[in-house]
C-alpha atoms as a printed R data frame, in Angstrom:
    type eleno elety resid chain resno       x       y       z
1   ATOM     1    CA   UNK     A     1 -28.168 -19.223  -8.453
2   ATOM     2    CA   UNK     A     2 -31.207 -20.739  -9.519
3   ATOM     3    CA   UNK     A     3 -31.629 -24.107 -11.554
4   ATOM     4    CA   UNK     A     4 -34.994 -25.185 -13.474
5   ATOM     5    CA   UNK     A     5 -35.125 -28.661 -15.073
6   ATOM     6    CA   UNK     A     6 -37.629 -29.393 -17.758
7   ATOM     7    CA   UNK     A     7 -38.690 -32.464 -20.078
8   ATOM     8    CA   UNK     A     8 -39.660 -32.122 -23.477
9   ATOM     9    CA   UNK     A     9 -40.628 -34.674 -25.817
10  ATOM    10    CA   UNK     A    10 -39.897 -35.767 -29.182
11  ATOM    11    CA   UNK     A    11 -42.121 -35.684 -32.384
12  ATOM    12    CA   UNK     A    12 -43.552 -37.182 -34.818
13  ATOM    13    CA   UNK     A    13 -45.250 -36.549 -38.429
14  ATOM    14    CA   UNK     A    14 -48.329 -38.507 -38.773
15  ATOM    15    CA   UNK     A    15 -48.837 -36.683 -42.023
16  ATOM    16    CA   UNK     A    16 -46.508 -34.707 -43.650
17  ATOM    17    CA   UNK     A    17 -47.544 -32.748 -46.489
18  ATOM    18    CA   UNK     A    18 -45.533 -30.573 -48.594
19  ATOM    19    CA   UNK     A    19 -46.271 -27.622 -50.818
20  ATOM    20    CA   UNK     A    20 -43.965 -25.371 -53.307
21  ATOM    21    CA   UNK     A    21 -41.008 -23.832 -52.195
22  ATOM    22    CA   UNK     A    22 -42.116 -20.067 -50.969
23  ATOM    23    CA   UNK     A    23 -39.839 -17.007 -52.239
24  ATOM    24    CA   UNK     A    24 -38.512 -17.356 -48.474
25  ATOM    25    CA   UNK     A    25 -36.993 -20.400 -49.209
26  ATOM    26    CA   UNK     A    26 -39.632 -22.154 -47.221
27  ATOM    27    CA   UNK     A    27 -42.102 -24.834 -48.132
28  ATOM    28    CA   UNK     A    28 -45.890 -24.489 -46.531
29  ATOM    29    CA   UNK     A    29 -46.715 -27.919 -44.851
30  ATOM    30    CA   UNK     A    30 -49.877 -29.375 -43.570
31  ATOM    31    CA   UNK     A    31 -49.214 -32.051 -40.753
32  ATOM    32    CA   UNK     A    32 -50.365 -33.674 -37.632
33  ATOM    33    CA   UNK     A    33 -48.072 -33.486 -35.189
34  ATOM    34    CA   UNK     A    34 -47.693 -36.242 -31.928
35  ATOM    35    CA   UNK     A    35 -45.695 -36.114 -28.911
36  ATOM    36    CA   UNK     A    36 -44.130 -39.284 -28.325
37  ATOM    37    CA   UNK     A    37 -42.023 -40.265 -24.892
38  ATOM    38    CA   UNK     A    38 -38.673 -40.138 -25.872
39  ATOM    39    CA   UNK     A    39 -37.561 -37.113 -23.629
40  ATOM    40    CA   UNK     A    40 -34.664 -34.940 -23.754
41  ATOM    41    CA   UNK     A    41 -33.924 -33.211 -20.420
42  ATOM    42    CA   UNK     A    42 -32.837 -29.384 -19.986
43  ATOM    43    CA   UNK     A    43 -31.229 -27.889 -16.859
44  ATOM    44    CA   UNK     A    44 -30.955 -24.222 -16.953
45  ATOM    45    CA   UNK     A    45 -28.797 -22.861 -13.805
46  ATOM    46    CA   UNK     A    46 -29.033 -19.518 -13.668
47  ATOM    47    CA   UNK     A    47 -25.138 -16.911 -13.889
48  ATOM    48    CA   UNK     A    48 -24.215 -13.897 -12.473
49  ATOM    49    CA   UNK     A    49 -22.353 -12.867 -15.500
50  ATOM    50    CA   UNK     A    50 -23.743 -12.783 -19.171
51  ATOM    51    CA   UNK     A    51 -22.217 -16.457 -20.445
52  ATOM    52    CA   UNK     A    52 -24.432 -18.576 -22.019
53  ATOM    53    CA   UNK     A    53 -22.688 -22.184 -21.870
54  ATOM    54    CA   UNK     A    54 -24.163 -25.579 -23.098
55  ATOM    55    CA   UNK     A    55 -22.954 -29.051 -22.611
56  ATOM    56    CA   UNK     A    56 -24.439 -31.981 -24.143
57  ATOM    57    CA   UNK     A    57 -24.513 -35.656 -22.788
58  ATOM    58    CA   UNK     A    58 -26.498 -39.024 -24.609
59  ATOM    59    CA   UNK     A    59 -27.648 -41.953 -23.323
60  ATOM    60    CA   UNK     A    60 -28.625 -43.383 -26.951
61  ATOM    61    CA   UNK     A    61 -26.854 -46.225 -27.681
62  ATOM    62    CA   UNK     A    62 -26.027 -44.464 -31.270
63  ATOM    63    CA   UNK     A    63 -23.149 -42.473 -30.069
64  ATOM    64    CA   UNK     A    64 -21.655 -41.509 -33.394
65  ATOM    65    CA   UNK     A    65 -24.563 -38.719 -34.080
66  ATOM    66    CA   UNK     A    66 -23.294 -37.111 -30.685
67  ATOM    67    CA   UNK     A    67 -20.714 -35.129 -31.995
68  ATOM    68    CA   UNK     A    68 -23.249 -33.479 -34.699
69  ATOM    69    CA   UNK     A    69 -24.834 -31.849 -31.553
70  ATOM    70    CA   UNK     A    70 -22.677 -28.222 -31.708
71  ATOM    71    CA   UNK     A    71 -22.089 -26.665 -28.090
72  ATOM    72    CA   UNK     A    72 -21.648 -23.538 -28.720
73  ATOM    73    CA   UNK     A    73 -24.111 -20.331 -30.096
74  ATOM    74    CA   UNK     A    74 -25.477 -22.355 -33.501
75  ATOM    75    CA   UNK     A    75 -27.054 -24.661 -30.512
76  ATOM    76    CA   UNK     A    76 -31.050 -23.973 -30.751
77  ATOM    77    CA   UNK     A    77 -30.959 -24.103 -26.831
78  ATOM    78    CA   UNK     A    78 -28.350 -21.442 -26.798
79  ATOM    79    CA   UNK     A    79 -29.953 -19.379 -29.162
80  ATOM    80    CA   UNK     A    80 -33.585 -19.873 -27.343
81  ATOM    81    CA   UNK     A    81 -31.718 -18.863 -24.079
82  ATOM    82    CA   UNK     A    82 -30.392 -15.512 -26.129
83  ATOM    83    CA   UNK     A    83 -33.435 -14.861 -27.910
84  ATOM    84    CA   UNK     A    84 -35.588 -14.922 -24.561
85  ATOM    85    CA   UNK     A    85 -32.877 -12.623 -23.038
86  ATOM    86    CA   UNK     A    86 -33.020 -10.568 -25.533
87  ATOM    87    CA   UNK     A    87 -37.316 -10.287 -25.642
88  ATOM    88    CA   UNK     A    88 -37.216  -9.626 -21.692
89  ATOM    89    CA   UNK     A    89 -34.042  -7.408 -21.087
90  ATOM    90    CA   UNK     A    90 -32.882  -9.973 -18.689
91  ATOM    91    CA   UNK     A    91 -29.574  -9.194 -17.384
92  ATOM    92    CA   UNK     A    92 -27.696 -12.464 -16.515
93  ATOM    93    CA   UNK     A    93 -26.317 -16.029 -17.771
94  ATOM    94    CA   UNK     A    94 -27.142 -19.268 -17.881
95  ATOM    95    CA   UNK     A    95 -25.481 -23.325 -17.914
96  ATOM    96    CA   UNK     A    96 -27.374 -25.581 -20.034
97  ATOM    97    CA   UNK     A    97 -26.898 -29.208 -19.563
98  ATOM    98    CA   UNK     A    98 -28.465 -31.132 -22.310
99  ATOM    99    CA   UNK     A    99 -29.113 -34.963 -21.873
100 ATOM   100    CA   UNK     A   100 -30.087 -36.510 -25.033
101 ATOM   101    CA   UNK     A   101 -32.586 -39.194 -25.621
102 ATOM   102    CA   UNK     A   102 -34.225 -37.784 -28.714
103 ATOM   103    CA   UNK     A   103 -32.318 -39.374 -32.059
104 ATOM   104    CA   UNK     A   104 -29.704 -36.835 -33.593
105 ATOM   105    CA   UNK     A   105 -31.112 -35.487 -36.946
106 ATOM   106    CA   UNK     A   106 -33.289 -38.320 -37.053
107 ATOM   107    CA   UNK     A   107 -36.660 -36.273 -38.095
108 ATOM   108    CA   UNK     A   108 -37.569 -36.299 -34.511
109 ATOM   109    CA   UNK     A   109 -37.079 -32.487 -33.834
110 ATOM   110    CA   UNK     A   110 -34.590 -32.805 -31.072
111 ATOM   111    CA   UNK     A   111 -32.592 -29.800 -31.841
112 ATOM   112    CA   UNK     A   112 -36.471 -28.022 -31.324
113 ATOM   113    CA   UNK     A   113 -36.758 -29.697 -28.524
114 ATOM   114    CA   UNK     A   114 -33.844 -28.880 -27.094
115 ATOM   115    CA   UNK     A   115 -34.832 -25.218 -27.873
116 ATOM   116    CA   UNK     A   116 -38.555 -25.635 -26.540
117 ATOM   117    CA   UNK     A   117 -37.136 -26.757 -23.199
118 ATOM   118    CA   UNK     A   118 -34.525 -24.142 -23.009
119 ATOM   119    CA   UNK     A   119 -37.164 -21.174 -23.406
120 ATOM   120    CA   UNK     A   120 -39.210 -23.116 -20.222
121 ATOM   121    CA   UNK     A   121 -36.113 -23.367 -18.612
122 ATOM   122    CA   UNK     A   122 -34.298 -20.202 -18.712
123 ATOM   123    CA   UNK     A   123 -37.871 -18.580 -17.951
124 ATOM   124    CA   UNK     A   124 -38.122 -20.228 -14.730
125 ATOM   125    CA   UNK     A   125 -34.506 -20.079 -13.471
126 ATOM   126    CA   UNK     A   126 -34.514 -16.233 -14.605
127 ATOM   127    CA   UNK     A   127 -37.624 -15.472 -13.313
128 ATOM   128    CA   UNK     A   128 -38.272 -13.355 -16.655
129 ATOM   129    CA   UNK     A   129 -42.286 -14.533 -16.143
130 ATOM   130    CA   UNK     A   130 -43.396 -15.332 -19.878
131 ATOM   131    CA   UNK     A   131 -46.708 -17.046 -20.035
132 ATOM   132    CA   UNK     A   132 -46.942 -20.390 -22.463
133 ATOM   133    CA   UNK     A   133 -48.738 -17.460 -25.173
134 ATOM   134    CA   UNK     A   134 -45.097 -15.585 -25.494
135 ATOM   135    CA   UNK     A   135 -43.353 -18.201 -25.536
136 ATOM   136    CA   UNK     A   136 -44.654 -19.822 -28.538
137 ATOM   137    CA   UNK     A   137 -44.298 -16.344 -29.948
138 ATOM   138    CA   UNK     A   138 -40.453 -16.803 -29.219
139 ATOM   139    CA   UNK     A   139 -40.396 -20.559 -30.230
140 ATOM   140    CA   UNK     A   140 -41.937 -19.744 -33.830
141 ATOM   141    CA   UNK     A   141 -38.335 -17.240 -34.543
142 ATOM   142    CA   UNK     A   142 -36.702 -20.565 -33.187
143 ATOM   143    CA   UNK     A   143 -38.267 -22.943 -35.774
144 ATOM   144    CA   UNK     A   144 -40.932 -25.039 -37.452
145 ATOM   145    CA   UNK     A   145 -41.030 -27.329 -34.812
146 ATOM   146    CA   UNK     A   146 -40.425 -25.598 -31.739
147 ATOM   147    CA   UNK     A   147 -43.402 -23.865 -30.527
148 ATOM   148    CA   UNK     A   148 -45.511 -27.696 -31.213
149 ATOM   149    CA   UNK     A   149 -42.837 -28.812 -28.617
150 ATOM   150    CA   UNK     A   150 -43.898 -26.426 -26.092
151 ATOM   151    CA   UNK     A   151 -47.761 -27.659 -27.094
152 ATOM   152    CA   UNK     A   152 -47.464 -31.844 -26.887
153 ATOM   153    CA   UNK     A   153 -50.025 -33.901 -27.243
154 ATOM   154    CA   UNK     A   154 -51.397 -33.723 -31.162
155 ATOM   155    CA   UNK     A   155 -51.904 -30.588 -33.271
156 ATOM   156    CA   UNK     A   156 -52.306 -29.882 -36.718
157 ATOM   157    CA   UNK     A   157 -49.086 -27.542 -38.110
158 ATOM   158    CA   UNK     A   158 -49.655 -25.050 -41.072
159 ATOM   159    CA   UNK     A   159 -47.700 -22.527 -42.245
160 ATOM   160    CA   UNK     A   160 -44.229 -23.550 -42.158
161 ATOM   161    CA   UNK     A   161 -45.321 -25.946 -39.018
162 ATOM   162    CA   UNK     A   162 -44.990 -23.052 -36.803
163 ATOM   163    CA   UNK     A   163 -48.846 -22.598 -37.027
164 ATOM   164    CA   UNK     A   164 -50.523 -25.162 -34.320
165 ATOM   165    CA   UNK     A   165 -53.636 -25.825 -33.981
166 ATOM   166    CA   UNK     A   166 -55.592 -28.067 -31.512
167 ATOM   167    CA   UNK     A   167 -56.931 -31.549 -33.187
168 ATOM   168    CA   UNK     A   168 -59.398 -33.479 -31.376
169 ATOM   169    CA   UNK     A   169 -58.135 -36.874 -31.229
170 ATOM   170    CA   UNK     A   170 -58.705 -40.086 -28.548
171 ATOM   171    CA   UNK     A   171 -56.728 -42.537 -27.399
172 ATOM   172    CA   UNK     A   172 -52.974 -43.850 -26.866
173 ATOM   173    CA   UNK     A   173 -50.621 -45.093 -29.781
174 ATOM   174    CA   UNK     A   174 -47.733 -47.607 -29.394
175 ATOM   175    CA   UNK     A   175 -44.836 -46.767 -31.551
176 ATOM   176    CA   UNK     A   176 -41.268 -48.918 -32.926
177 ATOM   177    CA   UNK     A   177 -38.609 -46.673 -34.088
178 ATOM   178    CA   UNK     A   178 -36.091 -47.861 -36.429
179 ATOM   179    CA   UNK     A   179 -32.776 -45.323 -35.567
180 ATOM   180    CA   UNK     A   180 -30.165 -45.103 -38.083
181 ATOM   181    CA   UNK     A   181 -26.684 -45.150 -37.590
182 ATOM   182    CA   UNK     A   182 -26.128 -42.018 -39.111
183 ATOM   183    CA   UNK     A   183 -28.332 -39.245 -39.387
184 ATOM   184    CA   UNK     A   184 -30.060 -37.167 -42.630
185 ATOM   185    CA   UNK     A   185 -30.230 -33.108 -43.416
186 ATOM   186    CA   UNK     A   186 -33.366 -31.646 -43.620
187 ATOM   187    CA   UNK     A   187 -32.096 -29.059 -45.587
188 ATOM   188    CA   UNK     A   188 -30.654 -31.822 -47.890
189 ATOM   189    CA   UNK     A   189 -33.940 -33.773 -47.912
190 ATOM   190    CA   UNK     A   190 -35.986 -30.146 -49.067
191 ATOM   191    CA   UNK     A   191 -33.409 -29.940 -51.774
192 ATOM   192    CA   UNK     A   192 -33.947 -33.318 -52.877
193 ATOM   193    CA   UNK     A   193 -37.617 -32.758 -52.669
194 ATOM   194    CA   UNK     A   194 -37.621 -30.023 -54.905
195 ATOM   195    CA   UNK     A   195 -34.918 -31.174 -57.480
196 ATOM   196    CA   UNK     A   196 -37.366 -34.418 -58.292
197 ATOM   197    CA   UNK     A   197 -40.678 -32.367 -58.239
198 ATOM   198    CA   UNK     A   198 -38.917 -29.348 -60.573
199 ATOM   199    CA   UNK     A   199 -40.574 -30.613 -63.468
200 ATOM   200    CA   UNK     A   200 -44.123 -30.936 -61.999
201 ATOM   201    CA   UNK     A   201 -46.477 -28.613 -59.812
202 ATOM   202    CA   UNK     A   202 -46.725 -29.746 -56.558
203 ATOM   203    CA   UNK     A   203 -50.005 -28.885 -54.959
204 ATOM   204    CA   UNK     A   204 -50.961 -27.044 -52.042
205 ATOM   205    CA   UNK     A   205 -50.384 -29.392 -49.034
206 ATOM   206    CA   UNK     A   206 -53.741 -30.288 -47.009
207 ATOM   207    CA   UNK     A   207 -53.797 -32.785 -44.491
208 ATOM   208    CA   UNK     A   208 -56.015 -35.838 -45.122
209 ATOM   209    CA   UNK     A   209 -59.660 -36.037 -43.909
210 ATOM   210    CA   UNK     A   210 -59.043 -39.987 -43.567
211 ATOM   211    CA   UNK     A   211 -56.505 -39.578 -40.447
212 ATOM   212    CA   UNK     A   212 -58.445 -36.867 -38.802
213 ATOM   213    CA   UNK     A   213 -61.260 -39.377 -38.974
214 ATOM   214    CA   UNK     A   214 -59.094 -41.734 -37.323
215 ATOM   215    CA   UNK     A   215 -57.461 -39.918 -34.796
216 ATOM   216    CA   UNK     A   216 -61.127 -39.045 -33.310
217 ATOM   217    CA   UNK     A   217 -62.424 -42.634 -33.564
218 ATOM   218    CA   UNK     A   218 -59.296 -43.861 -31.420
219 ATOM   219    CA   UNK     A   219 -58.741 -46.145 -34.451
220 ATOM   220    CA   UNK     A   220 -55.516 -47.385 -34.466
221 ATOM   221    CA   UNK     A   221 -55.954 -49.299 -37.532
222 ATOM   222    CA   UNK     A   222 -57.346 -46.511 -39.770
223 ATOM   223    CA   UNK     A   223 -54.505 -44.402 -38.476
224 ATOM   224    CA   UNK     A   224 -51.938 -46.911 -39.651
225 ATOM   225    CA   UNK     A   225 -53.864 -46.942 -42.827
226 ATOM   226    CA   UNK     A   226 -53.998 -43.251 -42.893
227 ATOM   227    CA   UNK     A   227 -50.005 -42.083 -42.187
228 ATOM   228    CA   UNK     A   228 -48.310 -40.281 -44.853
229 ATOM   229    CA   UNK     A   229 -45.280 -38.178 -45.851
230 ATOM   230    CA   UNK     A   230 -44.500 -36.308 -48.729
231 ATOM   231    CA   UNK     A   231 -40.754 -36.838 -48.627
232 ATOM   232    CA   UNK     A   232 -40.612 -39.982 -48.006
233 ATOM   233    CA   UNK     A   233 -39.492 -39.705 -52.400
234 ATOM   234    CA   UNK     A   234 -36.436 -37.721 -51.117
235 ATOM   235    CA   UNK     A   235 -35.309 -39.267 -48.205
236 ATOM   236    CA   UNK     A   236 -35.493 -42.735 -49.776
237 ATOM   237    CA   UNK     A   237 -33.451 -41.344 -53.199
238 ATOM   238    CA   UNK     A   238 -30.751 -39.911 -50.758
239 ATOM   239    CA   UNK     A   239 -30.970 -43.278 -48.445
240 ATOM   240    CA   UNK     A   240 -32.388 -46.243 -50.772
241 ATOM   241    CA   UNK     A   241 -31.563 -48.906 -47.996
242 ATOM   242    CA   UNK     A   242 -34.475 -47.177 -45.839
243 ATOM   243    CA   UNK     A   243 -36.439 -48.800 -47.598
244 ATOM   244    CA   UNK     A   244 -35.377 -52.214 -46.300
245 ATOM   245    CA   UNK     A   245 -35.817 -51.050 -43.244
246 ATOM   246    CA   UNK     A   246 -39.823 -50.256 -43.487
247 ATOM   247    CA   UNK     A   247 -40.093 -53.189 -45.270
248 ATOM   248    CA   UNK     A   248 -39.032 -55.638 -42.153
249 ATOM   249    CA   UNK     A   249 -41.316 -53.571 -40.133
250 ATOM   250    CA   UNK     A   250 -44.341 -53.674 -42.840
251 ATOM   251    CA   UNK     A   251 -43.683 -57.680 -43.015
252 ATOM   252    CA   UNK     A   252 -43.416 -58.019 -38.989
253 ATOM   253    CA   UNK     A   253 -47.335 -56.687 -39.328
254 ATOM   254    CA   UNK     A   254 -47.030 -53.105 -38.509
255 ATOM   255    CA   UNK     A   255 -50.367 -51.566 -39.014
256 ATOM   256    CA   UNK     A   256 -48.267 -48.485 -40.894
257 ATOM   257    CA   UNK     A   257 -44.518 -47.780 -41.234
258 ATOM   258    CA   UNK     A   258 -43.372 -44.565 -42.707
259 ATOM   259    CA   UNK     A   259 -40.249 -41.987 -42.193
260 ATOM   260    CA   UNK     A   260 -40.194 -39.487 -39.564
261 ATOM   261    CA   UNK     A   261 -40.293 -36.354 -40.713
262 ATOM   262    CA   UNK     A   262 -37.395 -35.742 -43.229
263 ATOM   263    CA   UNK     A   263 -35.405 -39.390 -41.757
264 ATOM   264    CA   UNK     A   264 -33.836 -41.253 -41.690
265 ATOM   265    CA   UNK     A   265 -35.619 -42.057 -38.315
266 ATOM   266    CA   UNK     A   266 -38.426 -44.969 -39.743
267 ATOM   267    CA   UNK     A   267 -41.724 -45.232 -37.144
268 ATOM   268    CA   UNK     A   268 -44.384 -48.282 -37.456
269 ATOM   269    CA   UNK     A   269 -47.265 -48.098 -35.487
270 ATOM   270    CA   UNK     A   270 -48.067 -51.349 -33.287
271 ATOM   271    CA   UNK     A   271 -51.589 -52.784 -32.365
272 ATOM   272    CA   UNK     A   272 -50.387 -52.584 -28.182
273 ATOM   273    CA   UNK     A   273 -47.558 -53.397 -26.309
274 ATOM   274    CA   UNK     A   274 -46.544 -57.123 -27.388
275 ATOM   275    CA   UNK     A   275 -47.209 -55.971 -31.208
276 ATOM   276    CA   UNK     A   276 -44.553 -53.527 -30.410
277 ATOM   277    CA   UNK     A   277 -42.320 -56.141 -29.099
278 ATOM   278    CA   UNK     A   278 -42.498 -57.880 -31.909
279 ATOM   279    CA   UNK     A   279 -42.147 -55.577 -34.396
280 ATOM   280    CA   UNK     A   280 -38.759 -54.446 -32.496
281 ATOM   281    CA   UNK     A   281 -37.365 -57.902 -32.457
282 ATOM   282    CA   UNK     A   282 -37.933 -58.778 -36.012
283 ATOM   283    CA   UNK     A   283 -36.139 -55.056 -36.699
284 ATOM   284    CA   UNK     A   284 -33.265 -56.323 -34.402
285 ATOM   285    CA   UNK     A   285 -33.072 -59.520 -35.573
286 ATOM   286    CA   UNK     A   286 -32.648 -58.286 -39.564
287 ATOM   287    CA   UNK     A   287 -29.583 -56.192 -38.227
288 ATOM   288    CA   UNK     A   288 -32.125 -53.289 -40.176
289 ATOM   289    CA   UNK     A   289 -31.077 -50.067 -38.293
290 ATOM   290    CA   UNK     A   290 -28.577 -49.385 -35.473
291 ATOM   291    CA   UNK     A   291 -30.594 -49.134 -32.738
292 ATOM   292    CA   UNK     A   292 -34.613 -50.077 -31.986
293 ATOM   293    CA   UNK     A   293 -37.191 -47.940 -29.676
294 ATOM   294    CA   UNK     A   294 -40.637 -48.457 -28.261
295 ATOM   295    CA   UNK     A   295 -42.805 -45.557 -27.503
296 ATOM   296    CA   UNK     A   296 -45.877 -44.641 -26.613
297 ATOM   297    CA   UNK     A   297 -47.987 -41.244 -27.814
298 ATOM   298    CA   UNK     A   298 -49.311 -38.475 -27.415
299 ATOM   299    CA   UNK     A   299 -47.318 -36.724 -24.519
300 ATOM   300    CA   UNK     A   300 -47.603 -33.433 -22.718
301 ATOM   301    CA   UNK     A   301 -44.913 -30.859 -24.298
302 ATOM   302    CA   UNK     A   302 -41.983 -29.274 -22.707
303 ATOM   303    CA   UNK     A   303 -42.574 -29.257 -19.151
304 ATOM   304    CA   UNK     A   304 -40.732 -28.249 -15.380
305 ATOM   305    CA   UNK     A   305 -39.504 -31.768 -13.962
């Protein structure tokens, strides 16, 4: 029996740009990408026999979003665990524990997460011997997000977000996230996205010279300045009293406040550590989400603990 524990973090969009739906069903994106550290944690201990089990635990203090996490196969860890069997012709099991930390379909990519730490994971306590190059092969079949969770740090994501790329970027980035009390379906937030721009063409996605700039000056204003999102529309038309929420954190003097990925998960960037403070107690004090973290970013990716 062998047991490997990794830590992987969470992520954010600072841009977010969306292009027309693809035949596929998908919709090509051009982001930047940051690891911030809120960590899940992954144990893999290895079987003798071919079950692959999961069981999930949280420590957020939004407990409702728990039971939204499935354990069984439509897991992502589970089915990165499968798939990597499957690549290597590994013979064998695996228990995965899951401890939660990363918001529950919150636009934070914890399911990928989950499934970027599972492939590090099971590939140590199997001893199957991928290097990091297959498994972001693997992690792109897993999803958009997953192989940038393997990566960390910042990366620009084309493609589908599958495609990473290394940015050059300086400098550490204090973060307030507003978590809601219940969470919002990508899949319903794509819909949404396309049902208000079916009328219109929506250009090719390209991600904006302006934050580039500022991520290699280190600017923390300019970045602020710079943060965008294409669905912020959608989100907001599905969940209107989001925008409450970014509105205590833009009046509290965040230097930019905009949705996480597809939400309902809102992030403000803070000028350093007592900023951050504040901005978390004037979100707590206006009762404007159900729960409030601070953060810090850009993180390593998923790593052995």
């Amino acid at each position: 029996m062998n047991v490997a524990t990794v830590r992987v973090p969470a992520k954010i969009n600072l841009c977010l740009g969306v292009g027309p739906v693809r035949e596929d069903g998908y919709h090509p994106l051009a982001t930047v990408y940051q690891a911030v550290g809120l960590h899940d944690e992954v144990r893999a201990t290895s079987r003798a026999d071919d079950e692959i089990n999961v069981v999930v635990n949280s420590e957020l203090d939004v407990r409702s979003e728990l039971a939204t996490v499935p354990e069984d196969d439509n897991n992502l860890a589970v089915k990165a665990a499968k798939l990597l069997r499957d690549h290597t012709g590994f013979v064998g099991g695996v228990d995965l524990a899951i401890r939660k930390v990363i918001p529950v379909a919150g636009g934070m990519a914890g399911g990928s997460a989950d499934a970027a730490a599972s492939l590090v994971a099971c590939n140590d306590a199997w001893g199957t011997g991928l290097g990091r190059a297959d498994l972001e092969f693997l992690a792109a079949k897993l999803g958009s997000d997953v192989p940038f969770l393997l990566h960390g740090g910042n990366a620009v994501g084309g493609g589908r977000g599958e495609t990473i790329s290394p940015v050059l970027a300086r400098g550490s980035y204090h973060w307030v996230f507003a978590i809601a009390a219940e969470g919002l379906s990508t899949a319903a937030v794509y819909a949404e996205f396309d049902r208000l721009n079916a009328d219109g063409k929506v250009p090719e996605p390209k991600v904006p010279d302006a934050l580039l700039a500022a991520l290699r000056a280190g600017d923390a204003d300019a970045l602020g300045d710079a943060l965008s999102n294409d669905l912020t529309e959608a989100a907001l038309s599905l969940r209107p009293e989001l925008q409450d929420t970014l509105e205590v954190g833009i009046e509290a003097g965040a230097l930019g406040a905009i949705l996480s990925g597809s939400g309902p998960t809102a992030m403000f960037l803070a000028s350093d550590e007592q900023h951050s403070l504040d901005i978390a107690f004037a979100l707590t004090s206006a009762a404007a989400c159900a729960d409030v973290v601070q953060s810090h970013g850009p993180v390593p990716g998923a790593r052995l603990a």
